[in-house]
Each structure stands twice: as C-alpha cells, then as structure tokens.
C-alpha positions as CSV (number, residue, x, y, z in Angstrom):
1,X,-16.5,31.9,-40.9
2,X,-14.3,30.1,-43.4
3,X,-13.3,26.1,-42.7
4,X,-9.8,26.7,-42.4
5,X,-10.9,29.4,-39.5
6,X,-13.2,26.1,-38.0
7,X,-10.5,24.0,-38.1
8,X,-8.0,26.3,-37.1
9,X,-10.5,26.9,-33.9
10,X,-11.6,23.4,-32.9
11,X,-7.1,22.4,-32.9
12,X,-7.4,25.1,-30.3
13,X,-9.6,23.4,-28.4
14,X,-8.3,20.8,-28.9
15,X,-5.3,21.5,-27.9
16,X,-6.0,23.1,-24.6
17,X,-8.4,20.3,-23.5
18,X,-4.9,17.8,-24.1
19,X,-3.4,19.9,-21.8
20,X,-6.0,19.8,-19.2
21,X,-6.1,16.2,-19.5
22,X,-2.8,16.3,-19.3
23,X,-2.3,18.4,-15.9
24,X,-5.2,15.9,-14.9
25,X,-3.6,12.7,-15.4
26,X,-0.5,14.5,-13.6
27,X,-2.6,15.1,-10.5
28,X,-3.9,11.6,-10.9
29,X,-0.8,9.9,-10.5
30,X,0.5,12.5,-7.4
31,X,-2.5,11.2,-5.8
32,X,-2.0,7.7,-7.2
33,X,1.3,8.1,-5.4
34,X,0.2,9.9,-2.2
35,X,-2.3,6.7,-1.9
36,X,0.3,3.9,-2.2
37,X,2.2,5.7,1.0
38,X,-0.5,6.2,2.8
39,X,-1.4,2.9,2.2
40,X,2.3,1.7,3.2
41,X,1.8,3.6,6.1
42,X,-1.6,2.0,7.3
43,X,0.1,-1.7,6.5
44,X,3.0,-0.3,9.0
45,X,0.8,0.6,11.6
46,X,-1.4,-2.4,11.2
47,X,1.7,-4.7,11.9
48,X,2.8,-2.8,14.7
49,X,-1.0,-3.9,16.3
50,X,-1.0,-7.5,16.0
51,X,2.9,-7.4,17.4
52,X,1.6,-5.3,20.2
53,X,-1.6,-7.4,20.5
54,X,-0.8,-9.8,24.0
55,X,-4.0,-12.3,23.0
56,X,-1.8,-13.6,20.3
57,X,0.8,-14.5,22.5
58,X,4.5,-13.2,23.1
59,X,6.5,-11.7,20.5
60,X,9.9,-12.4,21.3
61,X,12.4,-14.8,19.9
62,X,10.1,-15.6,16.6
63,X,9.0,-13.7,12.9
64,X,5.5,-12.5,12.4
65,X,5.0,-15.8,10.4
66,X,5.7,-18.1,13.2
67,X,3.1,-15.9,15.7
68,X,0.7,-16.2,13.3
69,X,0.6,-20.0,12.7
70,X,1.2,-20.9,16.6
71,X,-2.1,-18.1,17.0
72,X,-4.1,-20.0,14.3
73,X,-3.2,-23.5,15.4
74,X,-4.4,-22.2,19.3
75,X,-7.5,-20.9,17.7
76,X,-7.1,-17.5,18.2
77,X,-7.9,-16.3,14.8
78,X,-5.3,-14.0,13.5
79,X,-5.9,-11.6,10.8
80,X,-5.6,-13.1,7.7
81,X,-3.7,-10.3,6.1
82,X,-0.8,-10.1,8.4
83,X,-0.4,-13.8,6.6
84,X,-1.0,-12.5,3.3
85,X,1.0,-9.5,3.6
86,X,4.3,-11.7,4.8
87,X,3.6,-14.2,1.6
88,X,3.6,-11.2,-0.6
89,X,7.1,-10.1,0.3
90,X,8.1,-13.2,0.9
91,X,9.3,-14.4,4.6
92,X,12.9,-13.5,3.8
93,X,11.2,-10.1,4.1
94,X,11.7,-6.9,7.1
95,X,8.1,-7.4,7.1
96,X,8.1,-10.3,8.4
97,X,10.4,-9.4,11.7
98,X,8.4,-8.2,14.7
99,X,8.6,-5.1,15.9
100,X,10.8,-5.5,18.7
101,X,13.8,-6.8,16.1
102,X,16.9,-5.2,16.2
103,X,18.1,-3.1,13.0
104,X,20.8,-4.5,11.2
C-alpha cells in the first residue's frame, strides 16, 4: 500500500471517530441537560418537605428564610441546604416563598 493510500486511510478514521466523539459529546450534554432538571426537580420537591414539615413550625405569614432561622434559633436543626439554596438565589427569590404563597 502506497503512503498517500495510508494517509488517505487513517483521515478516514479519523474522521469518523470525530464524528463519533461528536454524536458523543451531543448525548453528553442531553444528558448534562436531562440532569440539571431532574436535579431542579428534586430541589422542588425537597422544598415542598420542609414547608410541609409541622416540627419546624407553621408556615404561614413568613419566607422560607425566616422558618429557617426561627427553626435554628429553637434548636430544631433545619437542613442546611434549604439555607443555602435561598442564599444562592438570593431572598428576593420565588424560592424563597413557601409553598402556600399565592401566585402573582
């Protein structure tokens, strides 16, 4: 077999494997995406628990924020993400409304 005929041979290869990597790194990032809602999803559901949790007191007439701080100053450990997830989005945020808020 000649050089040019290697050459010509291994681009081929070459080539396809690009656009397997390709279609692979496609799939990736679906996946990537599929993930990240899920993940949104679990967050969702995991808020609706601790509003709907009674041992942290009522829910009515205050934010997430304010249940959690009057649940950690009455020692009732909360869970530390609901806090965390309300300073990531800032307290401004719908996350930070209960559940029992009324749409705008």
């Amino acid at each position: 077999m000649s050089l040019a005929a290697t050459q010509r041979r291994q681009s081929g290869k070459s080539a396809s494997s690009k656009r397997l990597s390709s279609q692979a790194a496609s799939k990736q990032r679906g996946l990537e995406v599929s993930a990240s809602v899920d993940l949104e999803a679990l967050e969702h559901r995991l808020r609706r628990e601790f509003d709907l949790e009674n041992k942290y007191g009522p829910v009515t007439g205050m934010t997430r924020m304010e249940r959690w701080e009057r649940a950690q100053r009455m020692g009732l450990e909360p869970p530390a993400w609901v806090r965390d997830s309300i300073a990531q989005q800032g307290t401004d945020s719908a996350i930070n409304a209960h559940l029992f808020t009324k749409a705008a």
